[in-house]
C-alpha positions in Angstrom: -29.6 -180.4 76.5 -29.4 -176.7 75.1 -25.7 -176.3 76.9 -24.8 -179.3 75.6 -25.7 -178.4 72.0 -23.7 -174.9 72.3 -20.6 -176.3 73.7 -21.2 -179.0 70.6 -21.2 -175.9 67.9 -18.7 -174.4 69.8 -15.8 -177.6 69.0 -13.7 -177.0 66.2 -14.5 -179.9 63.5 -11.7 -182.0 62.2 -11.5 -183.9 58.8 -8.3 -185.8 58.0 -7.6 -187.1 54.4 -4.9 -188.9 54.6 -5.1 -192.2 51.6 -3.3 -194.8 53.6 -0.5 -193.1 55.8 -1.2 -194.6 59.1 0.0 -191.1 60.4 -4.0 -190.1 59.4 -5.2 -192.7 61.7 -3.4 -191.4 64.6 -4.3 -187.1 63.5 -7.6 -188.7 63.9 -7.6 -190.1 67.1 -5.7 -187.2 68.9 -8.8 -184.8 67.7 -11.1 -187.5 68.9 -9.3 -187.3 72.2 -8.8 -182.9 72.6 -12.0 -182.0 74.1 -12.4 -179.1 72.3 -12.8 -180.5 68.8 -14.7 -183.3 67.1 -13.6 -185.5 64.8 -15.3 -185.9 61.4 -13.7 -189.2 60.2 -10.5 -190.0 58.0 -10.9 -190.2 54.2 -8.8 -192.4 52.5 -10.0 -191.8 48.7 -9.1 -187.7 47.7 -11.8 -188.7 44.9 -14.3 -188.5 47.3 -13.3 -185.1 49.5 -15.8 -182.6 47.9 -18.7 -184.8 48.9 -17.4 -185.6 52.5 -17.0 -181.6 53.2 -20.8 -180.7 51.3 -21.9 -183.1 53.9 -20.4 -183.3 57.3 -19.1 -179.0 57.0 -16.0 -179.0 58.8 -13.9 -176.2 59.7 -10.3 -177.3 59.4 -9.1 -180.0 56.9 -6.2 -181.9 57.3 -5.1 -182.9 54.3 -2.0 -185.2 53.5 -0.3 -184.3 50.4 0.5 -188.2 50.2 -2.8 -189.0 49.6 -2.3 -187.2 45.8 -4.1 -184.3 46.5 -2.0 -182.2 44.0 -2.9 -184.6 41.3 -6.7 -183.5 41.7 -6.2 -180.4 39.8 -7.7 -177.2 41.7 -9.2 -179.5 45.0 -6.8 -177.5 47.4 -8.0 -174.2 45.7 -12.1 -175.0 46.1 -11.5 -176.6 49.6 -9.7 -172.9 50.9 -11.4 -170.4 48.4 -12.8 -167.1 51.0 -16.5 -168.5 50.0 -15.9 -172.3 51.8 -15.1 -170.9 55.0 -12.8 -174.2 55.3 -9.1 -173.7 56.8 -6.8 -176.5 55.2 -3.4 -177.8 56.6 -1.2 -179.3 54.2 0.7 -182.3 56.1 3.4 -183.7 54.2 7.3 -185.3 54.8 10.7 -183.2 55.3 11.3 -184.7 51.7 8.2 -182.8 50.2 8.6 -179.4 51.0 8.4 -178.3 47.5 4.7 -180.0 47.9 4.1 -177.8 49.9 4.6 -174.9 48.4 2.4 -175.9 45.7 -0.1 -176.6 48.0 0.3 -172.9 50.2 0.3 -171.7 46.6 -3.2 -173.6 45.5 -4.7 -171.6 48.9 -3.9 -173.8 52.1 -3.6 -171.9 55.1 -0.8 -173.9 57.0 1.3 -176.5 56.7 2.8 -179.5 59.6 6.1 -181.5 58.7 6.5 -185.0 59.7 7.3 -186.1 62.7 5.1 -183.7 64.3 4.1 -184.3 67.8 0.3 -184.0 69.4 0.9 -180.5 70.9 2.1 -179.3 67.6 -0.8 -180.9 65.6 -3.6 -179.3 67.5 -1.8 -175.7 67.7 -1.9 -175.8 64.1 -5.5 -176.7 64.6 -6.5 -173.7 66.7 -4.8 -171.6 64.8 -5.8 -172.5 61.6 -9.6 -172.4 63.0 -8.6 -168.7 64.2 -7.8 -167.8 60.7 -10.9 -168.8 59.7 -13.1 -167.9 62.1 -11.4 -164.3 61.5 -12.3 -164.4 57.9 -15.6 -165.4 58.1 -16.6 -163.0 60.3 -14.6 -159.9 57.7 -16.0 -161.7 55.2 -19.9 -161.2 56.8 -18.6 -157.5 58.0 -17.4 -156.5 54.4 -19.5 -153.3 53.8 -20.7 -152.5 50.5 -20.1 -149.2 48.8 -22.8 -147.1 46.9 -22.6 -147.6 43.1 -20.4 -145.0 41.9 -18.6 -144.0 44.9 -15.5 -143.6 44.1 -11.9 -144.1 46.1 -10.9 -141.2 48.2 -7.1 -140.7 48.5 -6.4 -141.1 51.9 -2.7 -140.5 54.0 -0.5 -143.7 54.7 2.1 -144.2 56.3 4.7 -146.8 54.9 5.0 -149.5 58.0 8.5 -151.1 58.4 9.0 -153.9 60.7 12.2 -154.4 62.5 12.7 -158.7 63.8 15.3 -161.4 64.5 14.1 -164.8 64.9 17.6 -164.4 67.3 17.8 -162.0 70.5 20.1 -160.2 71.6 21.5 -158.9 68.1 20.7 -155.3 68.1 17.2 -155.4 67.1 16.2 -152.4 69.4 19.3 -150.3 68.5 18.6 -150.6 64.9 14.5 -149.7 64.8 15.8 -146.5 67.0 18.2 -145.1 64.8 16.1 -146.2 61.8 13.2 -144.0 62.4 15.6 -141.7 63.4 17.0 -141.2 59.8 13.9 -141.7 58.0 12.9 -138.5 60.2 16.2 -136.4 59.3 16.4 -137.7 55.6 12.5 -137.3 54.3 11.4 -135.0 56.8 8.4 -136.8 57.2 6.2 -138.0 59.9 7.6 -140.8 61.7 5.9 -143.1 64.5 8.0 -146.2 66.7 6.4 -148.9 68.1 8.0 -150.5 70.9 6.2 -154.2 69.8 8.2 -156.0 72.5 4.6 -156.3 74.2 6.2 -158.2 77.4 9.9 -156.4 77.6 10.0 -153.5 75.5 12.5 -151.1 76.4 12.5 -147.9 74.0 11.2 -145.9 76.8 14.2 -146.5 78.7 16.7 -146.3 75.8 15.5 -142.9 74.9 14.9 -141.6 78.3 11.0 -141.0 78.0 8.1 -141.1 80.0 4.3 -141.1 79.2 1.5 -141.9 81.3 -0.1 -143.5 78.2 1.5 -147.0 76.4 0.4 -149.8 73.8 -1.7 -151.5 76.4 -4.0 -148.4 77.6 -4.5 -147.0 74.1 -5.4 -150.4 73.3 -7.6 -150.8 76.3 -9.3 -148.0 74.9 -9.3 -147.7 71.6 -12.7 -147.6 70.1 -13.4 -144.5 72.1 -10.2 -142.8 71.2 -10.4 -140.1 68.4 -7.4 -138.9 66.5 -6.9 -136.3 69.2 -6.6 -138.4 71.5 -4.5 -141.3 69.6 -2.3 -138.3 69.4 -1.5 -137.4 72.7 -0.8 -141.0 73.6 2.4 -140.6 71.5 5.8 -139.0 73.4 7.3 -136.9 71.4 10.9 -137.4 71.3 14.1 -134.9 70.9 14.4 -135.8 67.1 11.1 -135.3 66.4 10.3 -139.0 66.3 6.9 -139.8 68.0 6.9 -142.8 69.7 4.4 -145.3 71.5 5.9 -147.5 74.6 5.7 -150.5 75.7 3.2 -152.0 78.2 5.0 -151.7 81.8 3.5 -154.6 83.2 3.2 -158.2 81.8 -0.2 -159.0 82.6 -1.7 -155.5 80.6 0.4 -158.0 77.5 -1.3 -161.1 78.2 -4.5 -159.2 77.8 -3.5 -157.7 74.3 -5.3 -159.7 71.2 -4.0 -159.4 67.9 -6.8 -157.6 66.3 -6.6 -155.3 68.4 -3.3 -154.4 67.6 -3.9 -154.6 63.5 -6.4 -152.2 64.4 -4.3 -149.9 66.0 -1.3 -149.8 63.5 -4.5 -149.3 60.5 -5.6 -146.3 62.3 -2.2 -144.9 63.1 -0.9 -145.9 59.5 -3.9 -143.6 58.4 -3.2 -140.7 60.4 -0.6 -139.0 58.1 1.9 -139.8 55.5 5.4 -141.0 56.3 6.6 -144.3 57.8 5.9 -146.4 61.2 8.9 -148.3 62.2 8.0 -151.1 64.6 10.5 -153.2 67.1 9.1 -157.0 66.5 10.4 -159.2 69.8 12.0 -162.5 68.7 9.0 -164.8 68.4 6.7 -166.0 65.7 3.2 -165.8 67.2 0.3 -164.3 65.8 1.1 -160.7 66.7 4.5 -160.9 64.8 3.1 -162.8 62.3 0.2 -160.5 61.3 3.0 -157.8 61.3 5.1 -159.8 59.1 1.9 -160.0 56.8 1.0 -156.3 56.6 4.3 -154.5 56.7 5.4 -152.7 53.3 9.5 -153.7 54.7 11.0 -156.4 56.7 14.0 -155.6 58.4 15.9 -158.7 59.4 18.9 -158.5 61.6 21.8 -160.8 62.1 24.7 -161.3 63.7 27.8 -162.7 61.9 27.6 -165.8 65.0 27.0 -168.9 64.0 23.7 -169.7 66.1 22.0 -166.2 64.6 22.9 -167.2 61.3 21.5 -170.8 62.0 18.5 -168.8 63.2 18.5 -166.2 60.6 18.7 -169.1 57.7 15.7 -171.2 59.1 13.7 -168.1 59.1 14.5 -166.9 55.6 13.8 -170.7 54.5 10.4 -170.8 56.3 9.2 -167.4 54.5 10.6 -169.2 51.2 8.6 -172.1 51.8 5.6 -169.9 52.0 6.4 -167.8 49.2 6.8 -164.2 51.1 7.8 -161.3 48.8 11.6 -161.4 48.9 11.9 -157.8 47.2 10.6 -156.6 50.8 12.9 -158.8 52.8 15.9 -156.3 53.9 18.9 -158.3 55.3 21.1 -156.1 58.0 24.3 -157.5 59.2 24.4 -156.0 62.3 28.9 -156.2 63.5 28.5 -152.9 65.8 29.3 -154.9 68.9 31.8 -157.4 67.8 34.2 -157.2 64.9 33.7 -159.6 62.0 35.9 -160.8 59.6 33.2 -162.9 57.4 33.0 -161.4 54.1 29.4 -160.6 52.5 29.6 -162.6 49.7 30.2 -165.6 52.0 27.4 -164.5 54.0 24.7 -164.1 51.3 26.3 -167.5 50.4 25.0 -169.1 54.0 21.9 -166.8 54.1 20.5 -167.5 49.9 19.7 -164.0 50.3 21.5 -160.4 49.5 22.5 -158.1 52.1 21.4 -154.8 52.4 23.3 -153.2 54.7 25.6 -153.9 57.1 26.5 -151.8 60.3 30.0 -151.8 61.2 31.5 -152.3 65.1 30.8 -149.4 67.0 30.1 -150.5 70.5 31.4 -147.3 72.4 29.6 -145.1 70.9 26.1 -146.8 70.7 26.5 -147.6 74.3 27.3 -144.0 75.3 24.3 -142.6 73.2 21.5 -145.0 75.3 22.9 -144.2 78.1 22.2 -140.4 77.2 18.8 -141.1 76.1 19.7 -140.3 72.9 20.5 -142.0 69.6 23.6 -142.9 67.6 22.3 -140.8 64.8 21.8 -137.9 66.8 24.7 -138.5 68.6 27.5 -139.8 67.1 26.2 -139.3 63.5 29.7 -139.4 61.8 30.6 -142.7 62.8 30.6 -145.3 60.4 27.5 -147.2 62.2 25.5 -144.6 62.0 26.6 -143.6 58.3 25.4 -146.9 57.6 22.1 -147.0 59.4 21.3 -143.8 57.3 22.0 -146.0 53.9 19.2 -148.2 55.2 17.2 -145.3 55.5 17.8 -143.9 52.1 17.6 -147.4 50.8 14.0 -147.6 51.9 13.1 -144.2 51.2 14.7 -144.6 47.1 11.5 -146.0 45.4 14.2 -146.3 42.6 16.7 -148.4 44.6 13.7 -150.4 46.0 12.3 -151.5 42.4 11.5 -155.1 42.3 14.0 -155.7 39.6 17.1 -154.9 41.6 16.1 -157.2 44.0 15.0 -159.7 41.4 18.3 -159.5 39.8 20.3 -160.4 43.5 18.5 -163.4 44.5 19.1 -164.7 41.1 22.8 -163.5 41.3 22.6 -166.1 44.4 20.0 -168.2 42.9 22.5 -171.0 42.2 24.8 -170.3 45.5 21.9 -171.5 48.1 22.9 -174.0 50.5 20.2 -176.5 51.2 18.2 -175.3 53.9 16.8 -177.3 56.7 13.1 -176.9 56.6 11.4 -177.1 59.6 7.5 -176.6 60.5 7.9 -173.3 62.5 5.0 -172.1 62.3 1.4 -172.8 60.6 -0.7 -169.8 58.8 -2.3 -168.6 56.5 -1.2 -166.9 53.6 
């Protein structure tokens, strides 16, 4: 009986409001049906919501914006608020994506388009319970300080993640020479994380070996001091210090996202300066999380029509969940393959301004991996690497960085977007 009862408080409990859609029957029967959930019911009347959740305590809400949940005022914003300990999933049509973003805006945590299939539904279930199961336990963690304590200035380092929804378009070659420049032009401390957790190859670009990666400081890390965090990093010829991949797959598998926003807290807090991390090409939670907490996001394209397709679904997914454009920075990355697509025509496609581009170069940034070096250090008077260094000064000019510069480009493009095809790639919280 007692095993019974844990595994019972162990299911993820479901409530679907969904007014008359028949697509709220059928949510409700495939969480019936998942054995590791339980489904509370369906409510048809919204009117009614605040009393169904006071009484059966779910964890995750489905909630349809066709039943005229927006038209009940702040409903979406009690249901989510930290205190409720509720995750809610905004489901709505392809035609409602503005919806939507009023709802992400009013606190929902995620969001499903229709048609959605079963496996999609209950992924966005899970991870929507992780969220919240995450909060609740920072939330019962959160330490309070004495009265009158006050804030001690503390060293951080400015993190800067480096991802393609696309592979293959230079993602790697860019975060190198990145942190490269940031290290010649402010002299600073600079850290790169090979985030490829599965293929990760900076080790073997640069030519270095360490006995230590990402998967045995993170094996370790709550007995690591500084010291020790320290010597895990290789030291490379620019003066960059970097942190390798895991060699094997399975020390990836057994990575867990906390873990890793631990790790990036405690080295962001070791000095000043920046950490420049190489994102792989997919949106899980790892990549997500970075997305989240980085201070820039560096998206790279290719002028090719499939990364651009890529590139513009991505943009329009982070729109739809109303990321900080001002710390979106769009590289054009030509260095393998000439382009003759102007800019303009690009931030056209894209809705969004470009902030550097990085011209064909292919020789020379072949030549500089194969020497374990970088194009910066290498071949720093070509135009490629010229322009990887405006990136660098870019990010490092608070001036040039100000929120109203980039204010003033998206609204230079504001009525050039093309409509974007929204799609439910993903379901988080926000």
């Amino acid at each position: 009986m007692n095993s019974l009862q844990t595994t019972a408080q162990d299911k993820i409990r479901v409530l679907v409001v969904a007014g008359g859609d028949p697509t709220g029957d059928w949510m409700a029967q495939t969480i019936a049906l998942d054995p590791d959930m339980i489904s509370l019911g369906l409510v048809r009347d919204v009117a009614q919501t605040l009393d169904v959740v006071q009484k059966l305590s779910p964890d995750v809400i489905l909630l349809d914006i066709g039943s005229g949940v927006l038209q009940e005022g702040d409903l979406i914003n009690r249901l989510s608020a930290p205190i409720s300990g509720v995750a809610v999933i905004a489901v709505a049509m392809m035609g409602e994506v503005d919806m939507v973003r009023r709802a992400m805006l009013y606190g929902a945590q995620g969001f499903l388009l229709k048609p959605f299939s079963e496996m999609e539904l209950l992924s966005s279930v899970r991870q929507a319970y992780d969220l919240i199961t995450r909060r609740r336990s920072e939330l019962s963690q959160l330490p309070a300080l004495p009265p009158g304590t006050p804030d001690k200035a503390v060293p951080r380092a400015e993190l800067i993640a480096v991802f393609s929804p696309k592979g293959g378009v230079g993602c790697t070659t860019v975060a190198i020479n990145l942190a490269v420049a940031l290290k010649q032009i402010s002299d600073q401390p600079v850290l790169l994380v090979d985030g490829d957790l599965r293929f990760g190859d900076i080790d073997t670009a640069l030519n270095l070996a360490g006995t230590a990666n990402l998967g045995t400081v993170l094996s370790a890390l709550h007995e690591l001091d500084k010291e020790a965090l320290d010597r895990a990093l290789v030291k490379h010829s620019s003066g960059v210090e970097v942190l390798i991949a895991p060699p094997y797959l399975e020390m990836a598998d057994a990575i867990e996202v906390d873990q890793l926003k631990e790790l990036l807290a405690r080295l962001s807090a070791r000095s000043d300066g920046y950490i420049v991390v190489d994102a792989w090409s997919a949106l899980d939670d790892w990549v997500l999380a970075l997305l989240d907490s980085c201070h820039y996001l560096v998206v790279v394209t290719t002028p090719q029509v499939t990364s651009l397709r890529d590139t513009h679904r991505f943009l329009d997914a982070l729109r739809v969940l109303n990321y900080n454009e001002h710390k979106i920075l769009l590289v054009v990355n030509d260095c393998y393959q000439r382009s003759n697509v102007k800019t303009k025509d690009l931030e056209r496609i894209l809705g969004h301004p470009i902030a550097q581009t990085i011209d064909y170069a292919p020789q020379q940034i072949t030549a500089s991996l194969n020497q374990g070096l970088t194009l910066i250090q290498e071949f720093g008077t070509s135009p490629a690497a010229q322009n990887i260094r405006q990136l660098a000064e870019l990010i490092t000019s608070e001036e040039e960085l100000g929120e109203g510069r980039w204010r003033l480009e998206v609204n230079r493009l504001g009525d050039r977007r093309e409509p974007a095809t929204r799609r439910g790639l993903f379901s988080r919280g926000r």
